[in-house]
N, C-alpha and C positions, 0 to 999 in steps of 0.2 A: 937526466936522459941525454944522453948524445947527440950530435949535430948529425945529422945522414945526411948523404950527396942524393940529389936527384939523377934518378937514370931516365933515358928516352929512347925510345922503340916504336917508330912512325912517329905517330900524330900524341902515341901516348906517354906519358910521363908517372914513374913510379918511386918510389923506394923501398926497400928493405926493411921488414917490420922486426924491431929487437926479439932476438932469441929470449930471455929474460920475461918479455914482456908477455911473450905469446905461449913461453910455459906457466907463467904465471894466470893467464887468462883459459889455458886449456887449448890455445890455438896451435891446427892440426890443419890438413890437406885437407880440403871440403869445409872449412868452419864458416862459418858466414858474421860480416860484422858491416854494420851498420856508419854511414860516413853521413855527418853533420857537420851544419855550422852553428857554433857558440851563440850569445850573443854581443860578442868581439868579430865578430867574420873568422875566426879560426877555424880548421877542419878538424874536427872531433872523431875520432876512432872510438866506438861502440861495440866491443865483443857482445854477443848474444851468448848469454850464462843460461844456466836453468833457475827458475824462481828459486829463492829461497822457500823453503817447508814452512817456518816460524814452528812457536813450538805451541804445545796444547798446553791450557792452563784453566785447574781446577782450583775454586774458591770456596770453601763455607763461611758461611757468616750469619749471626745471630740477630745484627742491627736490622729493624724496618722502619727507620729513620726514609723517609722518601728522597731528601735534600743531601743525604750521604748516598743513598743509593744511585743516585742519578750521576752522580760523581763518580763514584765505584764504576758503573757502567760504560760509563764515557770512555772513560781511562782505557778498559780492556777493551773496549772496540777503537781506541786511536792507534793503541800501539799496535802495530805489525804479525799479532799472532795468527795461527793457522786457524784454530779456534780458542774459544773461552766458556767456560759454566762456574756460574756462580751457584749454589747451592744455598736454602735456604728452610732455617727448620722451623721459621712461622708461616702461613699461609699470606701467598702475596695477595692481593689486591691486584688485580691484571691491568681492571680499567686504570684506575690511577696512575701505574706507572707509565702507561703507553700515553697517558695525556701530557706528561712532562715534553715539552718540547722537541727538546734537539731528540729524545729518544725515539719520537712519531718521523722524524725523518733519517734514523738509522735503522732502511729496510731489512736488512740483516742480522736483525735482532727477533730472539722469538723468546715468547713470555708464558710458564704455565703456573700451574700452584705453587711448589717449590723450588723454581730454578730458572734463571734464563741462559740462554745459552744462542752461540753465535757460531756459523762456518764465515768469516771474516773474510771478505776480499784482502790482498795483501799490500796491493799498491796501484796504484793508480797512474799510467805513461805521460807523460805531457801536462803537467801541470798546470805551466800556462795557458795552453788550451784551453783547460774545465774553466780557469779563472776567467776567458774572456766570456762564456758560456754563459757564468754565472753571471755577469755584468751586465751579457745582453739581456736575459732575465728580470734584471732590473730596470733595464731600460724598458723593456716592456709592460715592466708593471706598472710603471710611472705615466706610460702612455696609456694605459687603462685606466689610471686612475682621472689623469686629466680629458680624457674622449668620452667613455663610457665607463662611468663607477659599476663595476661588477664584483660582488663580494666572494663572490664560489671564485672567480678566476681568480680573485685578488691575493687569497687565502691559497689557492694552490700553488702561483709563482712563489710567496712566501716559504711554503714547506720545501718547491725545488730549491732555493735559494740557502735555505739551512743544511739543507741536505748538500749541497754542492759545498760548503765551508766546511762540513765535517768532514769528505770524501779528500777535499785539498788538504785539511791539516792534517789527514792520515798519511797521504801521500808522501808529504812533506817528512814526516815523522819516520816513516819507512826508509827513506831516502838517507837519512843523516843513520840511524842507527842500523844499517848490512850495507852501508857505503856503496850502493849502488851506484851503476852510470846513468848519467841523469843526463839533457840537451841541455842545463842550466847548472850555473853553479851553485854553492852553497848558497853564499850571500845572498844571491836569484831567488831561490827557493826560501830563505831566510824573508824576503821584501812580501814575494806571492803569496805566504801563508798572512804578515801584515794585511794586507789590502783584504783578503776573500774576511777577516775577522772584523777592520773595519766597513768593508760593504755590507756584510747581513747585521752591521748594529743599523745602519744607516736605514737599513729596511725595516727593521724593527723599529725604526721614527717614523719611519714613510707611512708605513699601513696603520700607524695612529690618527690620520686624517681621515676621517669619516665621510664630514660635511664639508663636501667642494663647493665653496663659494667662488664669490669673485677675486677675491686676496689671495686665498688660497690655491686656488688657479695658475694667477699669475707667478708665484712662489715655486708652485710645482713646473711649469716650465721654464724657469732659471734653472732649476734643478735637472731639465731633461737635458740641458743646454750642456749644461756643465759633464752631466754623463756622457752626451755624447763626443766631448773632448778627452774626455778620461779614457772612453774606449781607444779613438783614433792614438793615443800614446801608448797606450797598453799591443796593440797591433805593431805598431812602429817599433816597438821590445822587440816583439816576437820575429818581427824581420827584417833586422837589425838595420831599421834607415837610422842614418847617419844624421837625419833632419831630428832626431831626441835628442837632446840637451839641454843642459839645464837652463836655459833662455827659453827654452819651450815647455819647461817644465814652470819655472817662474812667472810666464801669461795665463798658464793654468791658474800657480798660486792667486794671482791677482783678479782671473774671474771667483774662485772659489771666495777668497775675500770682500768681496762686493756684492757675493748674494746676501739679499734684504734678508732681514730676519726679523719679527715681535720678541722683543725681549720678555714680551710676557706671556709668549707663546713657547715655551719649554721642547717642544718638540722638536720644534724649529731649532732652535741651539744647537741643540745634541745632535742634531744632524748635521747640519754644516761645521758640528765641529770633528765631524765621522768624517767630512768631505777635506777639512785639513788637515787630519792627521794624515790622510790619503796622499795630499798633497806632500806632505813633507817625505815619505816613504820614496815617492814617485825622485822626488829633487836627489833623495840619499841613493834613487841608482841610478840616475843621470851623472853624478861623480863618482859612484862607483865603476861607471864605465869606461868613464875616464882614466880613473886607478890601474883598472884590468887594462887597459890597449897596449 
């Protein structure tokens, strides 16, 4: 792209949008387009497009494998379609498949005797956004768990929390294949689908704790401690303070390091080892931001 001069006219200052760019984007007298900043401070030009359609896609299949189906399933609700119908010439089992997991929190899935079938959301705006959303979720649940153990609550942050990593990897997914304008860049979007995949394993350790004792207690608030640093840097992403880098990514590393864990408590592991991998994502776009400046 070309260098353009700044022109000024009072108070205001413009330039001239490439011809090129603006038949290529459909830009016309009256278009409207949306002005962001990165998260470099750069001013981002957002043409407003029409949704992609995606397209409609029909499946039959013979297999009632549950562990294949759920897979099969996943798949067509991640990717970007308008809708999907799977077809099926054995009689499903309705309960069973709606118990599988991640499928009890993809609302847009509907299941009858021989087929299920989806009108699929297509994308999701703000990616980061849901991710913080989904974080505070966590932070919430974790203060449930440590104030008042309540299992009805406990059990439904859980389902929002699954549900918000499905919605983000769609997103995410959407984004890279109809190259859509995004407020973030690839790599961005590349880091955000990381983190929402290791936060809902780290939940899926968390809600293994039943019985809050006194150990466990204190475990679980290192653990709010530490989310609540994880948000304050995830926020600081999103607006783009200049106070993220990787020295503040690195105290992170170092409280996440030093939470206690029983080695012969398994649960424990797997979760602060959810909370380093987290960690290391966080450091890889603290130099990536570096990269980009």
């Amino acid at each position: 792209m070309k260098l353009r001069n700044v022109q000024k006219t009072g108070n205001m200052f413009y330039i001239y949008l490439p011809s090129k760019w603006c038949r290529d984007k459909n830009i016309d007298i009256g278009s409207r387009i949306e002005l962001d900043l990165d998260s470099s401070g750069n001013l981002v030009l957002l043409a407003q497009q029409k949704q992609d359609t995606g397209k409609d896609i029909k499946l039959d299949l013979k297999e009632d494998d549950m562990y294949i189906l759920s897979k099969l399933i996943m798949s067509c609700f991640l990717n970007p379609t308008k809708s999907f119908e799977i077809g099926f010439t054995k009689t499903l089992n309705q309960k069973q498949i709606l118990h599988q997991k991640k499928l009890v929190s993809t609302t847009f899935i509907e299941v009858d005797k021989h087929r299920i079938y989806s009108e699929s959301v297509l994308s999701i705006s703000n990616t980061l956004s849901m991710f913080i959303a989904m974080l505070k979720k966590v932070q919430n649940l974790t203060k449930v768990m440590i104030e008042n153990y309540d299992v009805e609550l406990i059990e439904r942050y859980e389902e929002e929390i699954d549900r918000s990593n499905v919605l983000i990897t769609k997103a995410v997914i959407a984004s890279f294949m109809h190259k859509r304008e995004s407020k973030l860049k690839p790599i961005e979007l590349h880091y955000v689908s990381l983190l929402s995949t290791y936060l809902e394993r780290m939940t899926d350790h968390l809600i293994t704790i039943e019985k809050i004792d006194k150990n466990e207690k204190l475990f679980l608030k290192e653990v709010a401690d530490i989310l609540d640093e994880f948000s304050n840097m995830v926020k600081m992403i999103q607006e783009n303070d200049p106070s993220f880098d990787y020295n503040y990514v690195v105290n992170f590393t170092k409280k996440v390091k030093s939470l206690k864990v029983s080695e012969k408590v398994f649960r424990e592991v797997l979760l602060k080892d959810s909370l380093k991998h987290s960690s290391e994502v966080l450091m890889d776009w603290a130099i990536s931001r570096l990269v980009l400046e």
